[in-house]
C-alpha positions as CSV (number, residue, x, y, z in Angstrom):
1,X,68.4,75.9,54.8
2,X,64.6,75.8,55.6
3,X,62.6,78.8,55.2
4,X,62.1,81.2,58.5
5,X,58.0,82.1,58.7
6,X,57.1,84.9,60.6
7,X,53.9,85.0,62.6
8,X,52.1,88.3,63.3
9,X,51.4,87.7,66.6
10,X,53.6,88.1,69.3
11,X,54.9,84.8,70.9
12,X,55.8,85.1,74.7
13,X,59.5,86.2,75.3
14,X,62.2,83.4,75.7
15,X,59.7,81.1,74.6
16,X,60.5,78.8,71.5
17,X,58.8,80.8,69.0
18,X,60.2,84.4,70.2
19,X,63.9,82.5,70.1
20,X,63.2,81.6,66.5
21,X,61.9,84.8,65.2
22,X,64.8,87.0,66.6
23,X,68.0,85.0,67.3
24,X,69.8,87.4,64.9
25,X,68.6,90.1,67.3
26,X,69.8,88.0,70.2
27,X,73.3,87.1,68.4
28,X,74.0,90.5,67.7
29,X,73.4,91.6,71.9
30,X,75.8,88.7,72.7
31,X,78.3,90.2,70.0
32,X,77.8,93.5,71.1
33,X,79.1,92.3,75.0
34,X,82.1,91.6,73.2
35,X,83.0,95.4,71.7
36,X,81.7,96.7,74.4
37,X,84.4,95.0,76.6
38,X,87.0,96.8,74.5
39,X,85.8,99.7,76.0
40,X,86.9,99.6,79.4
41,X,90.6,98.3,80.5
42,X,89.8,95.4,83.2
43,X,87.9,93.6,80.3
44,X,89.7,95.0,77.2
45,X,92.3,91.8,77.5
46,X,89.7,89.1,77.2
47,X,87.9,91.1,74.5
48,X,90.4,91.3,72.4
49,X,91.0,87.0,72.4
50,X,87.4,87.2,70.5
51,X,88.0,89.6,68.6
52,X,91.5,89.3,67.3
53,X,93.9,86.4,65.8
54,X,96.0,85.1,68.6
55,X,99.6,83.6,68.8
56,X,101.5,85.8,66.8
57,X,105.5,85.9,66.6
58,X,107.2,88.4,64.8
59,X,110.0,87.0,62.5
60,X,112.3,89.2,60.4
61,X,111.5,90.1,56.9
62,X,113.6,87.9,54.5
63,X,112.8,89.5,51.7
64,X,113.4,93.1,52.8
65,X,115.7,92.9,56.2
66,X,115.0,97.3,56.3
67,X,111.4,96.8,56.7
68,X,111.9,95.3,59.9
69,X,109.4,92.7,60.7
70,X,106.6,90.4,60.1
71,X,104.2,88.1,61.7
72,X,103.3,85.0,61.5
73,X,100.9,83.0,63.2
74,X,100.5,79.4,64.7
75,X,97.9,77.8,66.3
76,X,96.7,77.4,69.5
77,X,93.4,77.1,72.2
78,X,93.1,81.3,72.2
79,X,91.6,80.1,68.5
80,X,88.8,78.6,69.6
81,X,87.4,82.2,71.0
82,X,87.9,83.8,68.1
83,X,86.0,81.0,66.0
84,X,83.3,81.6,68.9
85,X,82.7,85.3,68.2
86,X,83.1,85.0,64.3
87,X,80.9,82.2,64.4
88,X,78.4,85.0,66.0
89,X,78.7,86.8,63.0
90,X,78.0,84.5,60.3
91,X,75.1,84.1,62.3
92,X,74.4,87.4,61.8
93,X,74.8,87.9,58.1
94,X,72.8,84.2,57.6
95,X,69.7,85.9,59.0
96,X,70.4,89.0,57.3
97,X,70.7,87.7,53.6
98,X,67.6,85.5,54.3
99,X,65.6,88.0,55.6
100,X,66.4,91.0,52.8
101,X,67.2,89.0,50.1
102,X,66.1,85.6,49.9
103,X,62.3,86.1,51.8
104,X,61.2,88.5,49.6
105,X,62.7,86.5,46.3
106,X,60.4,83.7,47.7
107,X,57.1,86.0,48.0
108,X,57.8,87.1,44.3
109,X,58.9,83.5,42.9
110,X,55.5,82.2,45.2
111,X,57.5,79.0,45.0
112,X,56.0,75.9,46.7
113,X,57.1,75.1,50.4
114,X,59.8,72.1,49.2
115,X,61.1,74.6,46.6
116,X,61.1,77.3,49.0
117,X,63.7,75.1,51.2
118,X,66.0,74.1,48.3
119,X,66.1,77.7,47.1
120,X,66.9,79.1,50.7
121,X,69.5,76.3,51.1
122,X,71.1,76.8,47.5
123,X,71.5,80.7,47.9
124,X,73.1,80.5,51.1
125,X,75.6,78.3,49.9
126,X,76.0,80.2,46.7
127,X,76.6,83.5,48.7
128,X,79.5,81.5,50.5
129,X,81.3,79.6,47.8
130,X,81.4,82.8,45.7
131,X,83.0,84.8,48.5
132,X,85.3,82.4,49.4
133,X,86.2,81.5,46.1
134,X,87.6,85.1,45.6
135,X,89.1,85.2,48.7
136,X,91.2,82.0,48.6
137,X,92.1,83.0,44.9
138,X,93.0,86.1,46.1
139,X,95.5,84.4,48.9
140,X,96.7,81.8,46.7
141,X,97.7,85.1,44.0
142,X,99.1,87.0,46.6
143,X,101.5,84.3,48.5
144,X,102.8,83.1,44.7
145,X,101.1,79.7,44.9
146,X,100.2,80.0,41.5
147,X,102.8,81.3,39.7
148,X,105.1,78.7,41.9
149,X,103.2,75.6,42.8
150,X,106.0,74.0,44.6
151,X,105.6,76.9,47.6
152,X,102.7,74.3,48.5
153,X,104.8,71.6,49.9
154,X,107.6,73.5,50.5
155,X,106.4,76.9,52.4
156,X,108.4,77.6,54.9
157,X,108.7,77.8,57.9
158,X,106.2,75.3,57.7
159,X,104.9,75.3,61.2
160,X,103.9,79.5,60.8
161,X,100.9,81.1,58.4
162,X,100.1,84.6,57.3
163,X,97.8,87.2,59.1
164,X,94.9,86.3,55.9
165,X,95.9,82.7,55.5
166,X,94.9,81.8,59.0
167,X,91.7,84.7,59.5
168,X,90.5,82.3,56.0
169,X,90.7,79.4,58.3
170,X,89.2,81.0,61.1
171,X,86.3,82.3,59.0
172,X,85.9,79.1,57.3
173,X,86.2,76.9,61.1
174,X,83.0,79.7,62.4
175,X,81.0,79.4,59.1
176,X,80.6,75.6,59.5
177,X,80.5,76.0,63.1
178,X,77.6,78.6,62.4
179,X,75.4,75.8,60.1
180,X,75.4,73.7,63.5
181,X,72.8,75.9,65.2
182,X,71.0,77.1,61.8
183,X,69.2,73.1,61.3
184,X,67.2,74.4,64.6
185,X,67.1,78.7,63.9
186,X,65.7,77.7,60.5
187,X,63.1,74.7,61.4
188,X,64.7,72.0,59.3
189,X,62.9,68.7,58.6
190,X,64.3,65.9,60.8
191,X,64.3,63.8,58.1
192,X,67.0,66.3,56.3
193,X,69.0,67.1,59.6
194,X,71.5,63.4,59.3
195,X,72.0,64.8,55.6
196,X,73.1,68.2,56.8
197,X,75.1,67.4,59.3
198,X,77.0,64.7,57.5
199,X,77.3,67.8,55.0
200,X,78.8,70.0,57.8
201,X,80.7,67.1,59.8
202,X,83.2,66.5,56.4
203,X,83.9,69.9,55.8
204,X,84.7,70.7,59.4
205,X,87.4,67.1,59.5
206,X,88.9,68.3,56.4
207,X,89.0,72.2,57.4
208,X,90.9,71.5,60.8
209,X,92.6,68.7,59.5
210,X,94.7,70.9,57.3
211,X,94.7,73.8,59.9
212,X,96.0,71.4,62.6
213,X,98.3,69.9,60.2
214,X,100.1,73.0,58.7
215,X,98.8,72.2,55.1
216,X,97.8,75.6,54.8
217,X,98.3,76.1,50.9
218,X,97.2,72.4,50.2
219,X,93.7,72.9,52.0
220,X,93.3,76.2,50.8
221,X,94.2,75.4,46.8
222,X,91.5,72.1,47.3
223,X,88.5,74.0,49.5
224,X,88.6,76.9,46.1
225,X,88.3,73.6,43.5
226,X,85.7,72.4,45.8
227,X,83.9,75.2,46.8
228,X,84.3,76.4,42.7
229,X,82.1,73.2,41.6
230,X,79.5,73.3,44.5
231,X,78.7,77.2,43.6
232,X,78.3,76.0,40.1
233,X,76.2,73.4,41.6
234,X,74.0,75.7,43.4
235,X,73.5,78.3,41.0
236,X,72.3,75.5,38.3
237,X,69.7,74.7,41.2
238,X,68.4,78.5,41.2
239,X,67.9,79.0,38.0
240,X,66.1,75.6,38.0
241,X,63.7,76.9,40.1
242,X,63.6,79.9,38.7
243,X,62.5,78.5,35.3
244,X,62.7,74.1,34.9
245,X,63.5,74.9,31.2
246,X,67.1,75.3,32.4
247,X,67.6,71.5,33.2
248,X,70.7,71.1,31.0
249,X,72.3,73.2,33.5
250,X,72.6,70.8,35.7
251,X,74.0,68.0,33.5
252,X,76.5,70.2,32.7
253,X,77.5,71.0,36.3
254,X,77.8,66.9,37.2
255,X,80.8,66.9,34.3
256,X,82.3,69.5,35.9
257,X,81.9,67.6,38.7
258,X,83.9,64.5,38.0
259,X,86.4,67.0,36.4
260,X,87.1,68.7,39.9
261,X,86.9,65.5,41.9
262,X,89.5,64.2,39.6
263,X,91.6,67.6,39.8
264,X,91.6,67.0,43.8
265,X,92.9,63.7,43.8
266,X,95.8,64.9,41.2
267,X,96.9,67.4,43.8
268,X,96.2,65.7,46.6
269,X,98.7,62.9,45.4
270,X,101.1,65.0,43.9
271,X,101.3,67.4,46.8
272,X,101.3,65.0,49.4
273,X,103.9,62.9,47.2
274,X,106.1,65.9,47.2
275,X,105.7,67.0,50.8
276,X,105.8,64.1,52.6
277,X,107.5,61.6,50.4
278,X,111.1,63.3,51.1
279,X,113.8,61.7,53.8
280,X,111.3,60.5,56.7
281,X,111.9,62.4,59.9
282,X,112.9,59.8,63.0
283,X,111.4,62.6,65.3
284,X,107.8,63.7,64.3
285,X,106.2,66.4,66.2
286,X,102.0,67.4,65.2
287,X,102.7,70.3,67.5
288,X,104.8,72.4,65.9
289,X,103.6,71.1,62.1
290,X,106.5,68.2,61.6
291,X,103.7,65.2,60.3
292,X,106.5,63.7,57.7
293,X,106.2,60.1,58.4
294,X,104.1,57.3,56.9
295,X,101.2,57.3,59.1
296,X,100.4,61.1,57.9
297,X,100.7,60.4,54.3
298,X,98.4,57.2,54.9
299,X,95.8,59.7,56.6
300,X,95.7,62.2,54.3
301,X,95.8,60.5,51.2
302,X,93.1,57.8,52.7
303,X,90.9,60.7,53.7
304,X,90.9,62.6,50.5
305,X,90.1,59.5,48.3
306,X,87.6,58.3,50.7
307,X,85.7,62.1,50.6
308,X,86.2,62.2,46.8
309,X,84.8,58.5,46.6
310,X,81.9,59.4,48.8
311,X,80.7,62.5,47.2
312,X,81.2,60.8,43.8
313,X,79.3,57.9,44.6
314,X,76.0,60.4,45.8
315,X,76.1,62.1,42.3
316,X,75.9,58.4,41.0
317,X,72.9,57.4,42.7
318,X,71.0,60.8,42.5
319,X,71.7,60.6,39.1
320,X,70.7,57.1,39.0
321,X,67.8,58.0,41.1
322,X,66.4,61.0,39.0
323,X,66.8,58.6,35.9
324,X,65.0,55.7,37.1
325,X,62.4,58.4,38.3
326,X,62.2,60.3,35.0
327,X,62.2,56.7,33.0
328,X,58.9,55.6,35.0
329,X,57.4,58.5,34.6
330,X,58.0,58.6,30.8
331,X,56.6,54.7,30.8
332,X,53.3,56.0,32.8
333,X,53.0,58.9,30.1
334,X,53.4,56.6,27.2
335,X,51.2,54.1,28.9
336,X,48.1,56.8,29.5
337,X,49.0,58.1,25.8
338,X,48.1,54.7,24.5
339,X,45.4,53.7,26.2
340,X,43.8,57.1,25.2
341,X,44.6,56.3,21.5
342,X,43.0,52.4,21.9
343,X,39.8,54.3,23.4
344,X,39.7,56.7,20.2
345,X,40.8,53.9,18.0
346,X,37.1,51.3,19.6
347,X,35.2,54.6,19.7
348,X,35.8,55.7,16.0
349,X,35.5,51.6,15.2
350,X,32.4,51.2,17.1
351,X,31.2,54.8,14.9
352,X,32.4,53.0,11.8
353,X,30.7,49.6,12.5
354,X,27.0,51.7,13.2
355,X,27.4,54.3,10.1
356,X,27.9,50.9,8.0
357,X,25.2,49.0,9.3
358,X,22.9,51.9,8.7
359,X,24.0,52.3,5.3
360,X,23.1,48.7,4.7
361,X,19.9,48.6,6.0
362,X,17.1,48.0,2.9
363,X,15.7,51.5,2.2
364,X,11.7,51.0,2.4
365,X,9.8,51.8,-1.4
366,X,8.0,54.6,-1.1
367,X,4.1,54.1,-2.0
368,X,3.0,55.4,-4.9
369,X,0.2,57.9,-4.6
Protein backbone atom coordinates (compact mmCIF):
# COMPACT_ATOMS: atom_id res chain seq x y z
CA UNK A 1 0.00 0.00 0.00
CA UNK A 2 1.02 3.70 -0.76
CA UNK A 3 2.68 5.61 1.84
CA UNK A 4 0.33 7.87 4.31
CA UNK A 5 2.16 11.63 4.56
CA UNK A 6 1.29 13.71 7.32
CA UNK A 7 0.95 17.45 7.00
CA UNK A 8 1.66 19.73 9.98
CA UNK A 9 -0.99 21.85 9.44
CA UNK A 10 -4.40 21.19 10.41
CA UNK A 11 -6.76 20.45 7.44
CA UNK A 12 -10.51 21.50 8.19
CA UNK A 13 -12.62 18.64 9.93
CA UNK A 14 -14.55 16.17 7.65
CA UNK A 15 -12.76 17.57 4.89
CA UNK A 16 -10.74 15.08 2.59
CA UNK A 17 -7.44 15.68 4.07
CA UNK A 18 -8.70 15.41 7.93
CA UNK A 19 -10.46 11.90 6.71
CA UNK A 20 -7.17 10.73 5.43
CA UNK A 21 -4.99 11.66 8.30
CA UNK A 22 -7.23 10.06 11.01
CA UNK A 23 -9.53 7.28 9.65
CA UNK A 24 -7.95 4.85 12.17
CA UNK A 25 -9.08 7.34 14.83
CA UNK A 26 -12.54 7.45 13.15
CA UNK A 27 -12.66 3.43 12.68
CA UNK A 28 -11.85 2.86 16.13
CA UNK A 29 -15.11 5.55 17.34
CA UNK A 30 -17.32 3.42 14.97
CA UNK A 31 -15.83 0.18 16.72
CA UNK A 32 -16.17 1.57 19.91
CA UNK A 33 -20.32 2.08 19.27
CA UNK A 34 -20.26 -1.49 18.95
CA UNK A 35 -18.74 -2.51 22.72
CA UNK A 36 -20.39 0.05 23.99
CA UNK A 37 -23.76 -1.46 22.94
CA UNK A 38 -22.81 -4.51 25.01
CA UNK A 39 -23.23 -2.40 27.76
CA UNK A 40 -26.73 -1.77 28.04
CA UNK A 41 -29.60 -4.69 27.51
CA UNK A 42 -31.97 -3.11 24.70
CA UNK A 43 -28.78 -2.95 22.36
CA UNK A 44 -26.78 -5.86 23.85
CA UNK A 45 -28.60 -8.39 21.18
CA UNK A 46 -27.55 -6.49 18.10
CA UNK A 47 -24.08 -6.01 19.51
CA UNK A 48 -23.36 -9.13 20.08
CA UNK A 49 -24.18 -10.14 15.94
CA UNK A 50 -20.85 -7.92 15.34
CA UNK A 51 -19.16 -9.05 17.67
CA UNK A 52 -19.61 -12.77 17.95
CA UNK A 53 -19.79 -15.89 15.41
CA UNK A 54 -23.39 -16.56 14.61
CA UNK A 55 -25.40 -19.74 13.79
CA UNK A 56 -24.13 -22.11 16.17
CA UNK A 57 -25.83 -25.69 16.86
CA UNK A 58 -24.66 -27.76 19.51
CA UNK A 59 -24.02 -31.46 18.52
CA UNK A 60 -22.96 -34.22 20.94
CA UNK A 61 -19.42 -34.99 21.40
CA UNK A 62 -18.51 -38.29 19.42
CA UNK A 63 -15.49 -38.64 20.69
CA UNK A 64 -16.17 -38.23 24.42
CA UNK A 65 -20.27 -38.69 24.87
CA UNK A 66 -19.48 -37.49 29.03
CA UNK A 67 -18.28 -34.26 27.94
CA UNK A 68 -21.48 -33.37 26.78
CA UNK A 69 -21.46 -31.08 23.88
CA UNK A 70 -19.94 -29.16 21.11
CA UNK A 71 -20.62 -26.57 18.47
CA UNK A 72 -20.37 -26.28 15.32
CA UNK A 73 -21.14 -23.64 13.09
CA UNK A 74 -22.73 -23.05 9.55
CA UNK A 75 -23.15 -20.18 7.61
CA UNK A 76 -25.57 -17.68 7.27
CA UNK A 77 -26.44 -13.62 6.60
CA UNK A 78 -25.74 -12.77 10.60
CA UNK A 79 -21.99 -13.39 8.98
CA UNK A 80 -21.86 -10.54 7.04
CA UNK A 81 -21.96 -8.29 10.46
CA UNK A 82 -19.48 -9.87 11.99
CA UNK A 83 -17.11 -9.49 8.73
CA UNK A 84 -18.32 -5.75 9.04
CA UNK A 85 -17.00 -5.13 12.50
CA UNK A 86 -13.73 -7.33 12.07
CA UNK A 87 -13.19 -5.65 8.89
CA UNK A 88 -13.08 -2.39 11.39
CA UNK A 89 -10.34 -3.84 13.01
CA UNK A 90 -8.01 -4.76 10.46
CA UNK A 91 -8.43 -1.34 9.63
CA UNK A 92 -7.27 -0.58 12.75
CA UNK A 93 -4.14 -2.56 13.10
CA UNK A 94 -3.28 -1.58 9.09
CA UNK A 95 -2.91 2.06 10.34
CA UNK A 96 -1.29 1.02 13.39
CA UNK A 97 1.62 -1.17 11.90
CA UNK A 98 2.16 1.59 9.20
CA UNK A 99 2.30 4.25 11.40
CA UNK A 100 4.82 2.65 14.30
CA UNK A 101 6.54 0.41 12.33
CA UNK A 102 6.77 0.86 8.80
CA UNK A 103 6.81 5.13 8.80
CA UNK A 104 9.61 5.38 10.75
CA UNK A 105 11.57 2.29 8.83
CA UNK A 106 10.94 4.61 5.83
CA UNK A 107 12.56 7.92 7.56
CA UNK A 108 15.60 5.66 8.46
CA UNK A 109 15.84 3.67 5.04
CA UNK A 110 15.18 7.59 3.34
CA UNK A 111 14.08 5.30 0.54
CA UNK A 112 12.76 7.06 -2.66
CA UNK A 113 8.91 7.71 -3.08
CA UNK A 114 8.34 4.43 -5.58
CA UNK A 115 10.36 2.35 -3.14
CA UNK A 116 8.63 3.83 -0.25
CA UNK A 117 5.23 2.28 -1.86
CA UNK A 118 6.60 -1.15 -2.70
CA UNK A 119 8.10 -1.43 0.80
CA UNK A 120 4.76 -0.29 2.55
CA UNK A 121 2.85 -2.69 0.33
CA UNK A 122 5.41 -5.66 0.82
CA UNK A 123 5.32 -5.36 4.71
CA UNK A 124 1.76 -5.32 5.10
CA UNK A 125 1.44 -8.31 3.27
CA UNK A 126 4.31 -9.94 4.91
CA UNK A 127 2.76 -9.08 8.45
CA UNK A 128 -0.47 -11.03 7.05
CA UNK A 129 0.83 -14.16 5.31
CA UNK A 130 3.10 -14.81 8.40
CA UNK A 131 0.20 -14.70 10.81
CA UNK A 132 -1.99 -16.57 8.88
CA UNK A 133 0.42 -18.98 7.92
CA UNK A 134 0.68 -20.00 11.70
CA UNK A 135 -2.65 -19.85 12.25
CA UNK A 136 -4.04 -22.13 9.47
CA UNK A 137 -1.00 -24.51 10.29
CA UNK A 138 -2.05 -24.38 13.60
CA UNK A 139 -5.92 -25.49 12.56
CA UNK A 140 -4.91 -27.86 10.10
CA UNK A 141 -2.48 -29.62 13.28
CA UNK A 142 -5.16 -29.33 15.54
CA UNK A 143 -8.28 -30.87 13.41
CA UNK A 144 -5.68 -33.95 12.24
CA UNK A 145 -5.56 -32.80 8.57
CA UNK A 146 -2.09 -33.60 8.57
CA UNK A 147 -1.51 -36.51 10.14
CA UNK A 148 -4.84 -37.83 8.15
CA UNK A 149 -5.24 -36.15 4.84
CA UNK A 150 -8.32 -37.86 3.79
CA UNK A 151 -10.35 -35.77 6.80
CA UNK A 152 -10.16 -33.15 3.78
CA UNK A 153 -12.72 -34.68 1.59
CA UNK A 154 -14.32 -36.64 3.96
CA UNK A 155 -14.95 -34.28 7.22
CA UNK A 156 -17.94 -34.78 8.50
CA UNK A 157 -20.70 -33.53 8.92
CA UNK A 158 -19.70 -31.77 5.97
CA UNK A 159 -22.19 -29.00 5.98
CA UNK A 160 -20.82 -27.79 9.90
CA UNK A 161 -17.19 -26.12 10.84
CA UNK A 162 -15.32 -25.52 14.10
CA UNK A 163 -15.52 -22.32 16.33
CA UNK A 164 -11.56 -21.44 14.80
CA UNK A 165 -12.10 -22.93 11.38
CA UNK A 166 -14.87 -20.54 10.61
CA UNK A 167 -13.50 -17.14 12.86
CA UNK A 168 -10.20 -18.03 10.12
CA UNK A 169 -12.65 -17.47 7.39
CA UNK A 170 -14.23 -14.64 8.90
CA UNK A 171 -10.91 -12.92 9.58
CA UNK A 172 -9.64 -13.71 6.27
CA UNK A 173 -13.42 -12.46 4.36
CA UNK A 174 -12.79 -8.79 6.68
CA UNK A 175 -8.98 -8.61 5.79
CA UNK A 176 -9.65 -8.52 2.03
CA UNK A 177 -12.78 -6.67 2.63
CA UNK A 178 -10.43 -4.21 4.74
CA UNK A 179 -7.84 -3.61 1.37
CA UNK A 180 -11.05 -2.30 -0.44
CA UNK A 181 -11.13 1.03 1.42
CA UNK A 182 -7.12 1.16 2.08
CA UNK A 183 -6.44 1.99 -2.22
CA UNK A 184 -8.25 5.52 -1.04
CA UNK A 185 -7.01 5.77 3.10
CA UNK A 186 -3.47 5.23 1.68
CA UNK A 187 -3.58 7.61 -1.68
CA UNK A 188 -2.80 4.91 -4.24
CA UNK A 189 -1.86 5.72 -7.83
CA UNK A 190 -4.80 5.21 -10.15
CA UNK A 191 -2.70 3.65 -12.37
CA UNK A 192 -2.00 0.75 -9.62
CA UNK A 193 -5.69 0.69 -8.24
CA UNK A 194 -7.08 -2.13 -11.51
CA UNK A 195 -3.83 -4.09 -10.25
CA UNK A 196 -4.91 -4.14 -6.71
CA UNK A 197 -8.15 -4.72 -6.95
CA UNK A 198 -7.77 -7.59 -9.45
CA UNK A 199 -5.29 -8.71 -6.50
CA UNK A 200 -8.17 -8.36 -3.85
CA UNK A 201 -11.20 -9.48 -6.29
CA UNK A 202 -9.39 -13.37 -6.67
CA UNK A 203 -8.68 -13.81 -3.21
CA UNK A 204 -12.15 -12.75 -2.09
CA UNK A 205 -13.96 -15.47 -5.13
CA UNK A 206 -11.74 -18.10 -3.90
CA UNK A 207 -12.15 -17.21 0.02
CA UNK A 208 -16.06 -17.41 -0.12
CA UNK A 209 -16.02 -19.81 -2.64
CA UNK A 210 -14.76 -22.42 -0.29
CA UNK A 211 -16.67 -20.92 2.68
CA UNK A 212 -19.96 -21.02 0.77
CA UNK A 213 -19.08 -24.34 -0.50
CA UNK A 214 -18.20 -26.20 2.80
CA UNK A 215 -14.51 -26.87 1.57
CA UNK A 216 -13.34 -25.71 4.69
CA UNK A 217 -10.05 -28.00 5.03
CA UNK A 218 -9.47 -27.77 1.09
CA UNK A 219 -9.43 -23.79 1.18
CA UNK A 220 -7.71 -23.63 4.28
CA UNK A 221 -4.65 -26.38 3.34
CA UNK A 222 -4.34 -24.20 -0.30
CA UNK A 223 -4.66 -20.25 1.21
CA UNK A 224 -1.38 -21.64 3.86
CA UNK A 225 0.64 -22.93 0.37
CA UNK A 226 -0.41 -19.75 -1.12
CA UNK A 227 -0.02 -17.41 1.36
CA UNK A 228 3.56 -19.49 2.36
CA UNK A 229 5.05 -18.49 -1.22
CA UNK A 230 3.73 -14.86 -1.39
CA UNK A 231 5.40 -14.14 2.27
CA UNK A 232 8.49 -15.53 0.82
CA UNK A 233 7.78 -13.37 -2.07
CA UNK A 234 7.50 -10.31 -0.06
CA UNK A 235 10.22 -10.67 2.32
CA UNK A 236 12.69 -11.21 -0.84
CA UNK A 237 11.20 -7.66 -1.88
CA UNK A 238 12.32 -6.09 1.61
CA UNK A 239 15.51 -7.09 1.82
CA UNK A 240 15.84 -5.88 -1.90
CA UNK A 241 15.23 -2.68 -0.87
CA UNK A 242 16.90 -2.82 2.00
CA UNK A 243 20.26 -3.66 0.19
CA UNK A 244 19.87 -4.49 -4.08
CA UNK A 245 22.87 -6.91 -3.45
CA UNK A 246 20.27 -9.41 -2.36
CA UNK A 247 18.83 -9.97 -5.93
CA UNK A 248 19.30 -13.80 -5.94
CA UNK A 249 16.64 -13.67 -3.44
CA UNK A 250 14.21 -13.25 -5.63
CA UNK A 251 15.15 -15.83 -8.23
CA UNK A 252 15.03 -18.11 -5.74
CA UNK A 253 11.57 -17.21 -4.58
CA UNK A 254 9.98 -17.54 -8.50
CA UNK A 255 11.18 -21.54 -8.09
CA UNK A 256 9.51 -21.76 -5.22
CA UNK A 257 6.91 -20.32 -6.92
CA UNK A 258 6.22 -22.82 -9.70
CA UNK A 259 6.83 -25.44 -6.96
CA UNK A 260 3.66 -24.17 -4.88
CA UNK A 261 1.61 -23.49 -8.00
CA UNK A 262 2.21 -26.97 -8.95
CA UNK A 263 1.56 -28.33 -5.21
CA UNK A 264 -1.99 -26.55 -5.55
CA UNK A 265 -3.13 -28.08 -8.62
CA UNK A 266 -1.94 -31.63 -7.06
CA UNK A 267 -4.36 -31.17 -4.31
CA UNK A 268 -6.75 -29.35 -5.86
CA UNK A 269 -7.27 -32.50 -8.31
CA UNK A 270 -6.69 -35.00 -5.96
CA UNK A 271 -9.04 -33.50 -3.34
CA UNK A 272 -11.69 -32.62 -5.50
CA UNK A 273 -11.16 -36.21 -7.31
CA UNK A 274 -11.73 -37.79 -3.99
CA UNK A 275 -14.57 -35.61 -2.70
CA UNK A 276 -16.63 -35.17 -5.46
CA UNK A 277 -15.82 -37.97 -7.68
CA UNK A 278 -17.80 -40.60 -5.43
CA UNK A 279 -21.66 -41.84 -6.33
CA UNK A 280 -23.17 -38.49 -7.80
CA UNK A 281 -26.04 -37.29 -5.58
CA UNK A 282 -29.60 -37.04 -7.68
CA UNK A 283 -30.52 -34.30 -5.12
CA UNK A 284 -27.82 -31.47 -4.66
CA UNK A 285 -28.41 -28.85 -2.18
CA UNK A 286 -25.54 -25.49 -1.99
CA UNK A 287 -27.42 -24.71 1.18
CA UNK A 288 -26.74 -27.11 3.45
CA UNK A 289 -22.98 -27.92 1.74
CA UNK A 290 -24.28 -31.06 -0.68
CA UNK A 291 -22.29 -29.59 -4.16
CA UNK A 292 -21.49 -33.45 -5.32
CA UNK A 293 -22.48 -33.22 -8.94
CA UNK A 294 -20.63 -32.49 -12.08
CA UNK A 295 -21.23 -28.88 -12.42
CA UNK A 296 -19.23 -28.32 -8.92
CA UNK A 297 -16.29 -30.39 -9.85
CA UNK A 298 -16.23 -28.45 -13.29
CA UNK A 299 -16.27 -25.06 -11.21
CA UNK A 300 -13.82 -25.76 -8.84
CA UNK A 301 -11.33 -27.56 -10.74
CA UNK A 302 -11.83 -24.80 -13.73
CA UNK A 303 -11.26 -22.04 -11.18
CA UNK A 304 -8.21 -23.26 -9.56
CA UNK A 305 -6.40 -24.02 -12.86
CA UNK A 306 -7.53 -20.81 -14.34
CA UNK A 307 -6.03 -18.74 -10.92
CA UNK A 308 -2.93 -20.97 -11.03
CA UNK A 309 -2.58 -20.30 -14.93
CA UNK A 310 -3.06 -16.60 -14.36
CA UNK A 311 -0.65 -15.92 -11.59
CA UNK A 312 1.86 -18.14 -13.42
CA UNK A 313 1.62 -16.48 -16.60
CA UNK A 314 2.38 -12.68 -14.60
CA UNK A 315 5.60 -14.27 -13.11
CA UNK A 316 6.34 -15.17 -16.89
CA UNK A 317 6.04 -11.80 -18.26
CA UNK A 318 7.58 -9.89 -15.27
CA UNK A 319 10.20 -12.11 -15.55
CA UNK A 320 10.33 -11.64 -19.18
CA UNK A 321 9.87 -7.98 -18.64
CA UNK A 322 12.84 -7.43 -16.13
CA UNK A 323 14.97 -9.54 -18.58
CA UNK A 324 14.40 -7.72 -21.63
CA UNK A 325 14.83 -4.52 -19.38
CA UNK A 326 18.12 -5.78 -17.76
CA UNK A 327 19.43 -7.11 -21.40
CA UNK A 328 18.99 -3.45 -22.91
CA UNK A 329 20.39 -1.94 -20.32
CA UNK A 330 23.51 -4.22 -20.42
CA UNK A 331 23.57 -3.46 -24.52
CA UNK A 332 23.52 0.52 -23.63
CA UNK A 333 26.41 -0.11 -20.99
CA UNK A 334 28.49 -2.16 -23.36
CA UNK A 335 27.64 0.33 -26.08
CA UNK A 336 28.84 3.59 -23.98
CA UNK A 337 31.92 1.23 -22.80
CA UNK A 338 32.93 1.00 -26.35
CA UNK A 339 32.57 4.06 -27.74
CA UNK A 340 34.62 5.42 -24.65
CA UNK A 341 37.44 2.85 -25.63
CA UNK A 342 37.27 3.99 -29.67
CA UNK A 343 37.63 7.74 -28.24
CA UNK A 344 40.86 6.60 -26.06
CA UNK A 345 41.92 4.20 -28.83
CA UNK A 346 41.83 7.88 -31.91
CA UNK A 347 43.07 10.02 -28.95
CA UNK A 348 46.18 7.95 -28.05
CA UNK A 349 46.40 7.30 -32.12
CA UNK A 350 46.16 10.85 -32.92
CA UNK A 351 49.08 11.26 -29.81
CA UNK A 352 51.04 8.62 -31.54
CA UNK A 353 50.73 10.01 -35.16
CA UNK A 354 52.09 13.79 -33.63
CA UNK A 355 54.94 12.32 -31.25
CA UNK A 356 56.16 10.45 -34.62
CA UNK A 357 55.99 13.24 -36.85
CA UNK A 358 57.93 15.28 -34.46
CA UNK A 359 60.48 12.84 -34.07
CA UNK A 360 60.87 12.85 -37.86
CA UNK A 361 61.23 16.32 -38.37
CA UNK A 362 65.15 17.20 -39.71
CA UNK A 363 66.86 18.49 -36.49
CA UNK A 364 68.45 22.03 -37.68
CA UNK A 365 72.74 22.06 -37.50
CA UNK A 366 73.73 24.09 -35.04
CA UNK A 367 76.19 27.00 -36.19
CA UNK A 368 79.41 26.73 -35.30
CA UNK A 369 80.75 29.60 -33.35
Amino acid sequence: MGLRKKSTRNPPVLSQEFILQNHADIVSCVGMFFLLGLVFEGTAEASIVFLTLQHSVAVPAAEEPTTGSKSLYYYGVKDLATVFFYMLVAIIIHATIQEYVLDKINKRMQFTKAKQNKFNESGQFSVFYFFSCIWGTFILISENCLSDPTLIWRAHPHCMMTFQMKFFYISQLAYWFHALPELYFQKIRKQDIPRQLVYIGLHLFHITGAYLLYLNHLGLLLLVLHYFVELLSHMCGLFYFSDEKYQKGISLWAIVFILGRLMTLIVSVLTVGFHLAGSQNQNPDAITGNVNVLAAKIAVLSSSCTIQAYVTWNLITLRLQRWIEDSNIQASCMKKKRSRSSKKRTENGVGMETSNRVDCLPKRKEKSS
